[in-house]
C-alpha positions in Angstrom: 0.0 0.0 0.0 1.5 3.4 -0.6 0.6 7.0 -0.9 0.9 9.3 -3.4 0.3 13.1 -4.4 -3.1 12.1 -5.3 -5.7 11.3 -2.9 -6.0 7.5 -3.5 -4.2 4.4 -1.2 -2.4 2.5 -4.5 -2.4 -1.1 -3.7 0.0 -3.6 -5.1 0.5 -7.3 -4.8 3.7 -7.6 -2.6 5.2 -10.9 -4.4 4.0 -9.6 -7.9 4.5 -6.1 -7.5 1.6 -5.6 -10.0 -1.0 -3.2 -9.5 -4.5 -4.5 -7.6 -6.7 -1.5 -6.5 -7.0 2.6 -5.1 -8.5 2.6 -1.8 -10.8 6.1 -1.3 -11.5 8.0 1.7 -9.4 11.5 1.3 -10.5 14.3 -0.8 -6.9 15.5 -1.0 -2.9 14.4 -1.5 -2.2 11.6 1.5 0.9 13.1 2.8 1.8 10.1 5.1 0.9 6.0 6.1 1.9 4.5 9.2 1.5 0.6 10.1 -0.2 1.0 13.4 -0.4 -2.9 14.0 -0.7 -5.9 12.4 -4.3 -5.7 12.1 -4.2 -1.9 11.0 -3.0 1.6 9.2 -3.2 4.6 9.3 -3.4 7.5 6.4 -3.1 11.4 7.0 -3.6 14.1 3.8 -3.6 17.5 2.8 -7.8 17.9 3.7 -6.8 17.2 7.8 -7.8 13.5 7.8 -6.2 11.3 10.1 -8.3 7.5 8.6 -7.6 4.5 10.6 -8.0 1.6 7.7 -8.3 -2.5 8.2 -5.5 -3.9 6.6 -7.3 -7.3 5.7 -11.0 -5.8 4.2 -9.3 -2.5 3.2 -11.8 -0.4 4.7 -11.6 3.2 6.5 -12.6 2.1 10.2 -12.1 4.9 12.3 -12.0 8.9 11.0 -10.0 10.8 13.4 -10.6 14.1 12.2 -12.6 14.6 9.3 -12.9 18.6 9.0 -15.9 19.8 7.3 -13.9 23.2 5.8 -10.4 22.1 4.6 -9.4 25.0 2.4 -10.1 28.4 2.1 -8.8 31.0 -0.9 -5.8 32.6 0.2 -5.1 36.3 -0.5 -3.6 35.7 -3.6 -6.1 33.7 -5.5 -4.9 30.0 -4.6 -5.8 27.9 -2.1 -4.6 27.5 1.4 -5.2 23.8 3.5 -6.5 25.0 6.9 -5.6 22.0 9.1 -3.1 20.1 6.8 -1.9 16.6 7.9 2.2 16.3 7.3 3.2 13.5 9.3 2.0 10.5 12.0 4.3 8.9 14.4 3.0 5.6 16.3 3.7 7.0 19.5 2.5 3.4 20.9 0.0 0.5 20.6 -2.9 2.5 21.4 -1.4 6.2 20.7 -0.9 8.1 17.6 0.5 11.3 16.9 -0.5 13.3 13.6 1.2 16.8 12.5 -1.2 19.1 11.6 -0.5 22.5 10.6 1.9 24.0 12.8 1.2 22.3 15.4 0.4 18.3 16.3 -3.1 16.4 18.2 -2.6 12.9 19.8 -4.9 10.5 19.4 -6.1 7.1 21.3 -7.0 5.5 18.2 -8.5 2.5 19.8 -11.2 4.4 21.7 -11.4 7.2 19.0 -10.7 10.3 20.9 -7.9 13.0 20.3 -6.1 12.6 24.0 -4.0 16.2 23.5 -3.7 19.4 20.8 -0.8 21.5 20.7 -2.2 24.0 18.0 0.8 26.4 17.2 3.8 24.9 18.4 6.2 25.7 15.9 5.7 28.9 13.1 5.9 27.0 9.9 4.9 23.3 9.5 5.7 20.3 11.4 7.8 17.5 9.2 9.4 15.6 12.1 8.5 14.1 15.1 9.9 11.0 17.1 9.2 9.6 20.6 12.0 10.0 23.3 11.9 6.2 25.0 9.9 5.6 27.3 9.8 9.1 28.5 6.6 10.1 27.8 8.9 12.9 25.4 8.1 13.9 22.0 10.4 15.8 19.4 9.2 17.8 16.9 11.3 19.2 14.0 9.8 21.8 11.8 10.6 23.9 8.5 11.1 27.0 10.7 14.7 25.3 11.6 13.4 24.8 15.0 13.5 21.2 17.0 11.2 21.1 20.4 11.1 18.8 23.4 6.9 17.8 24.6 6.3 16.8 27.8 3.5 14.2 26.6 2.6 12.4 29.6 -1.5 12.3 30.6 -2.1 14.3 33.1 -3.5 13.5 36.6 -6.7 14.4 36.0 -7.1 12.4 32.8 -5.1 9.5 34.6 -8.0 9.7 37.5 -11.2 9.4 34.4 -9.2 6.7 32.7 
């Protein structure tokens, strides 16, 4: 399976390497694919989607985000993403992490919710990140030159609901 500037999943046979079928779901470019588990994968794109698919039926099973108003006409006439997807980091077997915009949202994908948003934490685009151990640490590198330390542990309170 592998993603391409368009906004299809291309699938291929792995022994064959011949083409078998597109996968649909985004409405834009899919920017990255992750192998969550062995059961599962996930697929972020220009329009803000974060789609957790099935690997054996090939079926979206889980829309993360799924924003309603992905792009708006920018000042000079051409279009501008509002909540772009650039890259998703397993953070762990039930955790994901998705770079959107400038900033990044983790997500419990196995329950469905978004666990944490950081919304502006760099001032251009995200095109990094990588987990620290088992720290509870993410890094994020972005295209302003800049490379930041998160303290993602849950906190307390979100500890005490769980």
């Amino acid at each position: 399976i592998t993603a391409s500037d368009g906004k299809y999943l291309v699938v291929y046979n792995a022994v064959t390497l011949e083409y078998e079928t597109l996968l649909a779901c985004h409405r834009e470019a899919v920017r990255c694919l992750r192998l969550l588990d062995q059961d599962h994968f996930v697929s972020g794109s220009l329009d803000g989607m974060v789609v957790v698919w099935e690997l054996r039926t090939r079926l979206p099973i889980i829309k993360l985000e799924c924003p309603r108003r992905y792009v708006v006409d920018d000042e000079r006439g051409g279009r501008r993403y509002t909540a772009p997807v650039w890259d998703l980091l397993v953070y762990s077997r039930t955790h994901l992490v998705a770079a959107v915009g400038h900033g990044f949202r983790m997500y419990d994908w196995k329950a469905s919710t978004c666990t944490m948003v950081t919304e502006n934490a760099h001032d251009l685009p995200i095109s990094h990140m990588f987990a620290v151990g088992s720290l509870d640490l993410l890094v994020t590198a972005a295209e302003d030159g800049c490379v930041k330390l998160w303290d993602v542990a849950p906190s307390p309170a979100a500890a005490s609901r769980a």
